[in-house]
Structure formats: structure tokens, C-alpha cells
N, C-alpha and C positions, 0 to 999 in steps of 0.2 A: 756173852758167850752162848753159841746153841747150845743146848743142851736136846732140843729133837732127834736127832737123828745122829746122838755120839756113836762117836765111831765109823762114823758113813760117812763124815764129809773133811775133805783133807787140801791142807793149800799148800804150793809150792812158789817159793819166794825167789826169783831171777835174780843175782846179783854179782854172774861170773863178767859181765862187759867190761873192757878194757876203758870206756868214756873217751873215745875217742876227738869226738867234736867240743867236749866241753874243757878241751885242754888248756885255751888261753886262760880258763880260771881255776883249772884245779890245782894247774901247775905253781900258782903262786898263793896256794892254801899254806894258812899257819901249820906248821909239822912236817911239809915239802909234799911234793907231788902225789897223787894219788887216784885212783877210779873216784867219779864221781858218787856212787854208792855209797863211798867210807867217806864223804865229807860232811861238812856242818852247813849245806849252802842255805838254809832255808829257816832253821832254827840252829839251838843251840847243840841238835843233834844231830847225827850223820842221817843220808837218807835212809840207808839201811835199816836204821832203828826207830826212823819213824814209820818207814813200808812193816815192822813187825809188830810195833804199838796199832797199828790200824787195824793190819790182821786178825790179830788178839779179842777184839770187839766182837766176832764169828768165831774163830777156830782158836781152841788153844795151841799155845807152843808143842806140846808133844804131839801134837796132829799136824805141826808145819816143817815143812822140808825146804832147806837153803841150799841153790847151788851157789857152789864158787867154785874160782880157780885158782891150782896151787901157787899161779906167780905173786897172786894177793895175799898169799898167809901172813903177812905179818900188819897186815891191816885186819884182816877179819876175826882173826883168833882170837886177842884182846875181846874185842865185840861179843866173841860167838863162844866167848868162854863157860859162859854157865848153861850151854846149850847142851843135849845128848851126842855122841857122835854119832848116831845113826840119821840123828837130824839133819847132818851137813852132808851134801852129796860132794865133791872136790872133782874136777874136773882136771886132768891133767893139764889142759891148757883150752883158750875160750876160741871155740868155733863157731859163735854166732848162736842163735837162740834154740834152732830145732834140734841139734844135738843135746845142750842142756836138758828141755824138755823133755827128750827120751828118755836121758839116762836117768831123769828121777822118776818118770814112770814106770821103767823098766823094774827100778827101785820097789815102789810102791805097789805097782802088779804083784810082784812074789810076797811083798810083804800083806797084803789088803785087799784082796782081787775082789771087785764089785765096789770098788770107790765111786767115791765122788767127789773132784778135785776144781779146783780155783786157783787158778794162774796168776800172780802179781809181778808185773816190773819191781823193781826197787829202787828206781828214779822217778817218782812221780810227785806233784803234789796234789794234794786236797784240800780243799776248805773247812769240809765237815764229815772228819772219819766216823761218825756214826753213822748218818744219813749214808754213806758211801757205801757200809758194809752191808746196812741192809737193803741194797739192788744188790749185794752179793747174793745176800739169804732171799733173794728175791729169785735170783739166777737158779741158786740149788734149787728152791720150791722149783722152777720151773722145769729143770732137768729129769725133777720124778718122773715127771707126767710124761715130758716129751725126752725119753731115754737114749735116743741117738741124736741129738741136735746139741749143738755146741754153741752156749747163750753168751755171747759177746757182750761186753758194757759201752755203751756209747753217750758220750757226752757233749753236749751243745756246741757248735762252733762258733767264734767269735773273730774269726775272722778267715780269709781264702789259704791258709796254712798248706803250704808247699808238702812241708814234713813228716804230715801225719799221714795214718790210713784215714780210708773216708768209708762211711757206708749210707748207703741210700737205703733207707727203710721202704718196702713193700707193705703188702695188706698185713693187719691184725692178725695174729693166729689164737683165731677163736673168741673166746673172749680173755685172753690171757692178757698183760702185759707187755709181750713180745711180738712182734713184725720177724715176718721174712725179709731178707737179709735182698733187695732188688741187684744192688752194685754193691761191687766189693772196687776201690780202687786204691792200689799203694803207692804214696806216693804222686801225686798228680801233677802234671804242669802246670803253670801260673793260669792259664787261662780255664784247665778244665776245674784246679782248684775254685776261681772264682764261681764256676758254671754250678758247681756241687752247695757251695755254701749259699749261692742264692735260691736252690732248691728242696736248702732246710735242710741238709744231708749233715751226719752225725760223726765226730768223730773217733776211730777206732783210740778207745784206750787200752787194750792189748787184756786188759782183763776179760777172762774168761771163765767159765764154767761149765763143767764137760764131765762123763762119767771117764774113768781111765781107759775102758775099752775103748770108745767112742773116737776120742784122740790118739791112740795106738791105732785105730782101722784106717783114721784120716792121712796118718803119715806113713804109714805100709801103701796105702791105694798112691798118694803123693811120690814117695821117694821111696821103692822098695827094694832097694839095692842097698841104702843107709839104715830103714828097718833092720832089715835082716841080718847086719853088719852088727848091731846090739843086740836083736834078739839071741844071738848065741853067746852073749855072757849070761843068758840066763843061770845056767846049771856053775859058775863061778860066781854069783852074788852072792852075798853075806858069808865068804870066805875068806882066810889068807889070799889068794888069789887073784882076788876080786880088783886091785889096783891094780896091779902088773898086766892086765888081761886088757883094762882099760884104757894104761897106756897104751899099747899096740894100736887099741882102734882108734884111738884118737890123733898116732903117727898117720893113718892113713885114708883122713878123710876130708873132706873141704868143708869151707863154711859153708853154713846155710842157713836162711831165714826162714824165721816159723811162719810170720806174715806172709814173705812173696811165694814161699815153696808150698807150703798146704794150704794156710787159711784161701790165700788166693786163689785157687782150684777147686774149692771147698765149698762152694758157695749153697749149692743144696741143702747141704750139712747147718748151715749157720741162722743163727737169729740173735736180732738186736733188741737189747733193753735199753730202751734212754734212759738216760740219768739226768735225773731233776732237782734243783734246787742245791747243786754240788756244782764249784767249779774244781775245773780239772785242766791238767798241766802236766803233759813229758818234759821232763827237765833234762833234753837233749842239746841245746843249744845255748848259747849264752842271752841272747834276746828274750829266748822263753824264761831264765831266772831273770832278768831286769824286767818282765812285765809281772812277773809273781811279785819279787819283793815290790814294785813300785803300788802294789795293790795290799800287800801285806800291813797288818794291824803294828805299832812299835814292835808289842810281844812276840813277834813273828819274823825279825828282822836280827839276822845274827853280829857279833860282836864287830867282827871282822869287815863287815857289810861294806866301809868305805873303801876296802881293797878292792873288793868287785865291784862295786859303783868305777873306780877308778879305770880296771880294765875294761867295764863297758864303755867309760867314757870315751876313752882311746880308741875304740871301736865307734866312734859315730853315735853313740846313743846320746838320746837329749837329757841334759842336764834334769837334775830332782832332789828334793829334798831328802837326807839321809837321816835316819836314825837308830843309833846302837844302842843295844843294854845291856 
């Protein structure tokens, strides 16, 4: 846990996404359907509660903020029972990433003004949640220094991945740890994919660290219709009020991606830290969990495992040896 800079540095945990693309397996999870988030795909725990075991390594729990959505409550409550409520931001319904991220900044600004915050998925995997957190605590150090730059984490590619963002590290800044951020591209075609990954280019794991302001200016200059559209819950947060007001905005606004709408316009703003000696894994897709578990330790291979062996297999994956515990 830091203990440097208590009180300065605060993480907000993603976990409103519907799991859209990972439906052919979550659908036929023990307990019935669900967001990928609340399941056990990976261990014997859901990811959620491994994305907060990780966390926890850096930031304590009353320094971490969970969004969710209220169509999820009866997945995450159990979960998130022995959590504060101020801890859970509730989204009236999931609009895709950049509106989450506002409204727990939005959050965090009234409550913390001069944070410094760290952005996690909560569908990812890791190898080694120590080593991983500290390119967190590596990110915050970096943040001191360089106060308006938004230190991204990137992790080695291993192969031309369609799906991910991609970033092309530039020159050294300084003698720091960190590159300017050359390319930002989300999303790539097969070929420009290939083009990126033989150029050594890194890929975006969505983790982030950024001061609060820093990311409130990035998505005011980005999207400042949708800024401005939350800015004026300000004077109704931490009220009775404070849902009812959220629902309205959230009747009348579109999705949006944090990726394609800021980070991707952002590019001045950004700088990459690779990550070393950590594999890493969105567990967006069903091919991405049949190449975790196919590399995963027994200990790391959940109960259920020949369910989802089964659905991959049905899906064209090559056959492999299964083992449960």
C-alpha cells in the first residue's frame, strides 16, 4: 500500500459494461447470465474482485471508487457489500466509458480537488499484480513531475491484435521512464495491425494515471457539450438530489468512448510507460480467455473451465488439455 502521498492518489475501478462480445460464455456461466465483470472466468473469483485485490497492492479501498450500473445491482451488491457507499458511483444506465469516467471525476473533484487518480478496467488479466502496480506507483511518481500528461500503461504485444489500442512510443522524456506517445491508433486493421506490432508498438492497456484536472480539461477540449452537460450536477452532488438529476442526463446523452473520443485527439497530452515483465490480457473476447487459460498455472484455471473449453471449442479453437480445481 502507499503510504507516500496518502490521500493524493485515488483509483477509479470501470465495472459498468454490459460484456457484450463475451456473451457466448458468460451466457452459459454457473448462476446464469451476467457482465463479464461479475464472473469467475479466470480464477475462482469474479474479475471484479480480482481488478480490486490488485488495486489494493497501491491504493486502499476507501481511496477506490466503483462505477457500476443500476441494471447490474443484483450482481454487484453481494460483491460490493462491505464497501462504503460513497465508494460506488451507480450509473443509471451504461453509456460506454467516457461518461462513467466523468461522473466519478465529477465525484472526486468536489470531494478531493488536486487528486491524483488511476484508471482500471475491470476485465483484465495479469500475471503479476505486484509488478503491475508498481508501473502504477511508477505512473503517479511520474505525474508529480509531469502534471498535465496523462501516463498510459502499455504492455508488450504478442501478436497483430485487431482489438486493442496500439501506441507507438516516441523519444525518451528526459531521463524518465516515459516516451511521448508518437501514434495513438484504436482499433487498427489487419494490416496496419501487423505494420504496428512489427514496429515494436505497445499495446494500450486503458490503464491510466492522470491528475483529476488534467482529465476533466482532456474531455471539456474533446467533448464539450457532454463536459458541460455534467459539469452542472456539480451544485447537486453529495445530495438527496443527486440521482434524480443523474438520471435526466443520462436520458439524454449518447455513448461515448474514452479511447476514440479523447484519448484519441489527445495525443500531446499522452505518454507511454511499458510494462515489463507482466503479461497482460483484455478479457474482451472469447479467444483472449482460451489464450489466458491455455497459459494459466492449474491454480489459475477455474472449476467450471470445461464449460468454456467447450464453448471455445465450438467456436473453432484447437483442442488442449483442461484442468480444474
Amino acid at each position: 500500500m502507499d503510504k507516500t502521498a496518502s490521500g493524493k492518489r485515488w483509483a477509479i475501478i470501470l465495472a459498468g459494461g454490459d460484456g457484450t462480445r463475451l456473451r457466448p460464455l458468460t451466457d452459459n456461466m454457473p448462476g446464469g447470465p451476467r457482465p463479464k465483470q461479475f464472473c469467475p472466468l479466470l480464477s475462482s473469483e469474479p474479475l471484479l474482485t480480482q481488478t480490486q485485490r490488485r488495486v489494493a497492492y497501491l491504493i486502499p479501498p476507501d481511496r477506490t471508487v466503483i462505477v457500476v450500473t443500476q441494471a447490474h445491482e443484483r450482481f454487484y451488491a453481494p460483491m460490493l457489500a462491505d464497501i462504503s457507499p460513497q465508494s460506488i458511483v451507480v450509473q443509471p444506465a451504461n453509456r460506454g466509458t467516457t461518461p462513467a469516467i466523468l461522473l466519478a471525476l465529477m465525484l472526486l473533484r468536489r470531494r478531493f480537488y488536486g487528486t491524483s487518480v488511476a484508471l482500471f478496467p475491470s476485465d483484465h488479466y495479469v500475471s503479476d499484480d505486484p509488478a503491475f502496480m508498481r508501473h502504477v506507483r511508477a505512473a503517479f511518481d511520474a505525474v508529480e513531475i509531469h502534471r498535465h500528461t496523462v501516463v498510459l500503461l502499455g504492455a508488450e504485444a504478442t501478436m497483430a491484435e485487431t482489438g486493442y489500442g496500439w501506441i507507438e512510443p516516441g523519444h525518451r522524456i528526459n531521463f524518465s521512464p516515459l516516451f511521448y506517445v508518437q501514434r495513438f491508433c484504436e482499433k487498427p486493421t489487419r494490416e496496419d495491425a501487423q505494420i504496428l506490432w512489427e514496429r515494436g508498438c505497445l499495446w494500450n492497456t486503458f490503464v491510466l494515471v492522470a491528475r483529476i484536472s488534467t482529465l476533466l480539461g482532456l474531455i471539456e477540449t474533446a467533448l464539450p457539450m457532454l463536459y458541460h452537460a455534467f459539469d452542472v450536477l456539480n451544485d447537486v452532488l453529495d445530495t438527496p438530489q443527486e440521482y434524480q438529476k443523474i438520471e435526466r442526463l443520462y436520458a439524454g446523452i449518447a455513448q461515448s468512448s474514452f479511447s476514440d473520443d479523447v484519448l484519441s485527439v489527445a495525443q500531446d497530452s499522452l505518454a507511454v510507460l511499458p510494462l515489463r515483465g507482466v503479461d497482460w490480457s483484455d478479457i474482451g473476447e472469447a479467444h483472449r480467455v482460451y489464450r489466458v487459460l491455455e497459459r494459466a498455472q492449474p491454480s489459475r484455471v477455474i472449476a467450471n473451465v470445461s464449460t468454456i473449453a467447450g464453448r471455445l471449442e465450438s467456436r473453432a479453437s484447437p483442442a488442449v488439455a483442461w484442468e480444474s480445481t
